[in-house]
C-alpha positions, -999 to 999 in steps of 0.1 A, spaced: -203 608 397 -174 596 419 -146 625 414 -116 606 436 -112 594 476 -112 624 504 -84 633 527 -101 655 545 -104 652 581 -138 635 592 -149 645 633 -143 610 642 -101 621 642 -105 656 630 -67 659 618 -55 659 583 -29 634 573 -19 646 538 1 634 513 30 646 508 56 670 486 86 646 503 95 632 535 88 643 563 115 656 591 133 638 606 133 612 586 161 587 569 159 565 538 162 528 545 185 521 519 213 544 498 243 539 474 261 534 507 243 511 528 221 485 512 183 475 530 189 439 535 152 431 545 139 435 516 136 396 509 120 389 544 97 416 535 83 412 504 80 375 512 57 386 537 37 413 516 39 387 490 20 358 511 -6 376 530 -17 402 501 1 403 464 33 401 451 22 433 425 28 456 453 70 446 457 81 441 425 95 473 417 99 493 455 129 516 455 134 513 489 161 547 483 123 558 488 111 544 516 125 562 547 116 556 590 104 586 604 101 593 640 64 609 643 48 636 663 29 622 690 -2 636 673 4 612 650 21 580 667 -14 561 658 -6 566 623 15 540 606 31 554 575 27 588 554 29 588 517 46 611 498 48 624 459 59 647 438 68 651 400 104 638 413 96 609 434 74 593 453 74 572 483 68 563 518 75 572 558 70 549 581 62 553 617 89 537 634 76 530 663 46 510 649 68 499 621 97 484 651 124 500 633 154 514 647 190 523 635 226 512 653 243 541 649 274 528 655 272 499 628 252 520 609 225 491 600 187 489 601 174 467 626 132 453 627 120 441 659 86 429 641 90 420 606 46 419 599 39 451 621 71 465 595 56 453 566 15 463 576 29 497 577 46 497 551 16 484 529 -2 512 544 13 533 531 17 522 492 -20 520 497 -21 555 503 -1 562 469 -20 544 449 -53 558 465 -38 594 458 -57 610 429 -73 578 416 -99 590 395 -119 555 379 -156 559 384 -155 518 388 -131 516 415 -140 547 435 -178 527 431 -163 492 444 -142 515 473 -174 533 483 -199 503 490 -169 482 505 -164 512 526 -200 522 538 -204 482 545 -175 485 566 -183 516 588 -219 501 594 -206 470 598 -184 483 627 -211 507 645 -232 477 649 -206 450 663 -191 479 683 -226 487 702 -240 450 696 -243 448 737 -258 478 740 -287 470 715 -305 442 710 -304 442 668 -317 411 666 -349 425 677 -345 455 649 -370 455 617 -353 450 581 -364 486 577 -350 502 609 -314 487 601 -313 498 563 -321 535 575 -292 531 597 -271 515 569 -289 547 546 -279 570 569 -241 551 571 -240 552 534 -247 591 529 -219 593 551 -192 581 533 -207 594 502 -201 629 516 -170 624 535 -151 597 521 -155 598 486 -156 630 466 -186 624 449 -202 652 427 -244 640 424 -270 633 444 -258 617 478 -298 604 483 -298 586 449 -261 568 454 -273 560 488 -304 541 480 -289 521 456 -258 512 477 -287 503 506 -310 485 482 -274 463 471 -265 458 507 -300 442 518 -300 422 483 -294 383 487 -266 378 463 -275 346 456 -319 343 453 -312 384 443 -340 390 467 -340 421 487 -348 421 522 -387 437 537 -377 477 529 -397 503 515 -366 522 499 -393 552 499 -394 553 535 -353 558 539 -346 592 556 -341 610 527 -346 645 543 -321 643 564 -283 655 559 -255 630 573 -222 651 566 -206 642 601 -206 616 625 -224 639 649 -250 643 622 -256 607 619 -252 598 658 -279 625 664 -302 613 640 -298 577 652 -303 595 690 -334 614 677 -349 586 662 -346 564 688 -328 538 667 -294 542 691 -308 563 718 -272 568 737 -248 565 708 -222 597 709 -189 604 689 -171 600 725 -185 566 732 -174 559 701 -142 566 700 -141 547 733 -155 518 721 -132 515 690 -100 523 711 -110 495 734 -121 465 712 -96 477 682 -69 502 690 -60 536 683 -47 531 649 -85 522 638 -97 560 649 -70 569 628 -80 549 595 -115 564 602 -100 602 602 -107 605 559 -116 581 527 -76 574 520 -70 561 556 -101 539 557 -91 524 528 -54 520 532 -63 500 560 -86 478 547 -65 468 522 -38 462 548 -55 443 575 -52 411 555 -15 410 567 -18 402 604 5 426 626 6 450 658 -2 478 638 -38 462 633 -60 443 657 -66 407 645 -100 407 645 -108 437 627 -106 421 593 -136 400 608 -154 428 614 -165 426 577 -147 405 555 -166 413 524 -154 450 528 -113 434 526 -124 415 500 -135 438 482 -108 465 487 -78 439 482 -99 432 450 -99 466 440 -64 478 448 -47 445 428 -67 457 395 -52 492 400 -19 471 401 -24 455 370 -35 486 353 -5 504 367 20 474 353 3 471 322 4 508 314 43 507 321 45 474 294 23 494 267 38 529 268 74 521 286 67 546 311 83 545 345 53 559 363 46 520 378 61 514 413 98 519 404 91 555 413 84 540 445 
C-alpha cells in the first residue's frame, strides 16, 4: 500500500530539501502588522487563472517570507515549512525576482509569474507533506512514473530511434521507470513488481477501445531491482535497450533542453510533484515546454492536488477547524 510521498534524496540531485520546523535564515516575511504585501491581488489573479483559485483564498502571507538561498540550492524555488505553530513558505528570491528597498522599506517583483510559480511550489510542497490517501498517492504515482518515462525518452529521442522499438522493449523500460518511482518517490509498503505491472499494463492500455498494446506482462524484468537511477540506466545499458545512457548525460541533457530547476524537481517524490502541479503557470522558474513533455502527468497532478483542496476546505466548513490554508 501507498504509505505517503518521499523526500528523500534520489542520485539524480542527491540533496535533501526537507520541510521545515520554520523559516529558514536569512529570511523576511512579505507582509507584517507594519507593512502590508500589496501584491497579493496581482498574484492570486495570476495563481487564480493559470491553476485554481482554492490555493489563494486563505494565504497569510505573515507566512510567506523571501529567502536568499545557499547556492547549493539557487535551482530550488521555494522551501516549505510547518510546525504545530504555523506553516508556510520561503521563497527563493532570486527565482522568485523579489527584492526589498531598504530605504522605503517596500517589496518590489521584477516578474510577477516566475513570483507566483514559486510560490505555488511551494504550497504544493505543504500540501504534499504527510498526505497519507491511498487514492491520491495512487493518482500521484502513475502521473509521476508517466512523467519520468515520458522525459527519458524525449530527452534521448535523437539518440535512439524509438520508433523502431517493439511494444514490448518500451514497456520494460516504462516497467523498469515505474519500479523506480515506486521505490523512490512514493513510500510504498508491498510488492514494487505487482504495483509496477499494473501501472505498465494501464500505461500501454488504450483508454478509449481498452485494448492493451502487444506485451507479454510475464516477460517484464521482474528480477531485476531499480532502486536508483544508476540501477535503471545500467539495466537499460546491459540490455542494450539505451546502450550509452548514464546519470551524467542525463543530467546534461535535462540542464540543456529544461534547466536546472528540472534536476532539482527530480531530487525526491515531493519536488517532482510540486512541479508538476506548478508548470501549468508559465514562468522563468519552469521551461515552457516542459508541461508538453507529458501533459496527461499535469493533468493528472493539477487533478489531484485541487481534490486535496476541496477536502482541506470542506473539512474546515464541517468541523470549524483552522487547519485549511489560513495557517498558511
Amino acid at each position: 500500500m501507498y504509505k505517503t510521498i518521499s523526500v528523500s534524496a534520489t542520485d539524480i540531485f542527491p540533496m535533501n530539501i526537507p520541510v521545515t520546523q520554520e523559516p529558514i535564515s536569512p529570511s523576511i516575511p512579505l507582509q507584517t502588522i507594519h507593512r502590508e504585501f500589496d501584491k497579493v491581488d496581482r498574484v492570486n489573479t495570476i495563481i487564480s487563472s493559470y491553476i485554481s483559485s482554492l490555493y489563494t483564498v486563505n494565504i497569510n502571507w505573515n507566512n510567506m517570507y523571501i529567502s536568499k538561498f545557499a547556492s547549493n540550492y539557487s535551482n530550488v524555488p521555494s522551501i516549505a515549512f510547518k510546525s504545530k505553530e504555523k506553516s508556510g513558505v520561503c521563497l527563493n528570491a532570486d527565482l522568485a525576482t523579489v527584492s526589498r528597498d531598504m530605504k522605503k522599506g517596500t517589496i518590489t517583483i521584477a516578474d510577477y509569474n516566475s513570483f507566483s510559480a514559486c510560490l505555488l511550489y511551494g504550497l504544493n510542497k505543504l500540501l504534499l507533506h504527510e498526505l497519507d490517501d491511498e487514492q491520491y498517492l495512487s493518482n500521484l504515482y502513475y502521473a509521476s512514473a508517466g512523467f519520468i518515462y515520458a522525459l527519458i525518452i524525449r530527452s534521448y529521442n535523437r539518440d535512439y530511434d524509438f520508433m523502431s522499438y517493439t511494444d514490448q522493449d518500451l514497456a520494460n523500460i516504462y516497467y523498469c521507470v515505474a519500479k523506480l518511482v515506486a521505490s523512490q518517490y512514493v513510500i510504498y509498503s508491498g510488492n514494487i513488481n505487482a504495483v509496477a505491472t499494473v501501472a505498465t499494463r494501464s500505461f500501454f492500455t488504450n483508454k478509449e477501445t481498452k485494448k492493451m498494446a502487444k506485451i507479454d506482462l510475464d516477460k517484464l524484468p521482474k528480477n531485476i531491482g531499480i532502486y536508483s537511477y544508476g540501477e535503471l540506466f545500467s539495466y537499460l545499458e546491459q540490455t542494450g535497450l539505451m546502450d550509452d545512457i548514464t546519470i551524467s548525460s542525463f543530467r546534461e541533457k535535462i540542464s540543456n533542453m529544461l534547466s536546472g530547476s528540472v534536476l532539482v524537481a527530480l531530487s525526491s517524490g515531493m519536488e517532482l510533484i510540486a512541479m508538476l502541479g506548478t508548470i501549468r503557470l508559465q514562468s522563468n522558474v519552469f521551461n515552457t515546454r516542459l508541461a508538453s513533455i507529458r501533459p496527461a502527468s499535469v493533468v493528472s497532478v493539477m487533478k489531484t492536488m485541487t481534490s486535496i483542496l476541496v477536502d482541506k476546505r470542506d473539512t474546515k466548513q464541517n468541523t470549524h477547524d483552522n487547519f485549511y490554508l489560513d495557517s498558511w
